[in-house]
N, C-alpha and C positions, 0 to 999 in steps of 0.2 A: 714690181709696179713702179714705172719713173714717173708718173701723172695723176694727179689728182680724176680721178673721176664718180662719177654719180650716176646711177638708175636707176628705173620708178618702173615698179612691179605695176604700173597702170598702162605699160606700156614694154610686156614683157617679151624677150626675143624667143623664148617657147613656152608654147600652155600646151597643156595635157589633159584629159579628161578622162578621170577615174571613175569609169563605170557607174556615172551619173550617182558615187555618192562620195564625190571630190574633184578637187583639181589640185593642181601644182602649175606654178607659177616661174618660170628661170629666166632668170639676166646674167649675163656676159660680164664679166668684172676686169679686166685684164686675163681673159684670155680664160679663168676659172668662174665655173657657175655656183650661183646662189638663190635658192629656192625658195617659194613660199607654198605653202601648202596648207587648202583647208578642206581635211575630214568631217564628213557628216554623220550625223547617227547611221549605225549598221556599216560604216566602213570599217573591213579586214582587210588586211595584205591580201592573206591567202586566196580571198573571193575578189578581191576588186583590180587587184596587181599582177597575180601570179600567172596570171592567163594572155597578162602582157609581155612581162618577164620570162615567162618559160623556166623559173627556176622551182622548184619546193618553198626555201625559202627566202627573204632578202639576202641580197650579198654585197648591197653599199652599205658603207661606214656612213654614218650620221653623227654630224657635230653638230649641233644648235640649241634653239632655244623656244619655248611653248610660250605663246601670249595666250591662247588663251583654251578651256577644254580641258579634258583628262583622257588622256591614253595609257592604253597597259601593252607593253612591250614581252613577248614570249621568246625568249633565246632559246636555241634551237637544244640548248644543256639543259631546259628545264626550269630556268631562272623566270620568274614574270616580275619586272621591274612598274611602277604603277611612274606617271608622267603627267605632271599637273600645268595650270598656268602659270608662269613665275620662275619655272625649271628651266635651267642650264642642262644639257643631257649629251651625252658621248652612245652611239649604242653599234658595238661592230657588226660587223656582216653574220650573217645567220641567226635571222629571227625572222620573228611574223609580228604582226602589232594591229591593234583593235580600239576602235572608239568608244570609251564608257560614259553610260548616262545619254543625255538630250540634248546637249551642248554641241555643240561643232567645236572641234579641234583645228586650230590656227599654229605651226609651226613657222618657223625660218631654219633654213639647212646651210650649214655651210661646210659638211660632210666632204666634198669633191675636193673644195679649196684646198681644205685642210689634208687631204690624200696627196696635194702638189707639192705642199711645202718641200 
């Protein structure tokens, strides 16, 4: 990065629509994207992503951070990692993940970025 720059998820350069129970949100940073994404009650990977993806399971790496919600994370080894508001979270490729409770789930990803370094 040689420049300072700034983006506002109010005005993001791609939105997506998660099977009306989410969206994700991406801006352009120098050249790597950074997400925002909010899960609704009954969002799954599996049913809400994978039929976009075409994969079984997730296969991006996610580096970010949960404002706010509780998610559980199923790695594909059988590990369910539990992801709260307040968490810092690393989660690699090959998982599925699910919204718990009535809360909406609010991330920020900076998974891809951090794939550039």
């Amino acid at each position: 990065m040689n420049q300072l720059a700034v983006k506002n998820f109010g005005h993001p350069d791609e939105s997506m629509d998660l099977s009306g129970h989410g969206k994700k949100d991406t801006v352009m940073i120098d050249g790597m994207p950074v997400e925002l994404s909010e899960f609704r009650k009954g969002w799954r990977w599996s049913n809400d992503v994978k039929p976009i993806a075409g994969t079984d399971s997730c296969q991006a790496h996610h580096l970010g951070y949960c404002i706010e919600g509780h998610l559980v994370v199923h790695m594909n080894d059988g590990t369910d990692k539990d992801i709260n508001a307040g968490d810092a979270f690393e989660i690699p490729a090959g998982h599925d993940a699910e919204v718990v409770g009535d809360d909406n789930v609010v991330l920020v990803d900076f998974g891809k970025a951090f794939d550039n370094r």
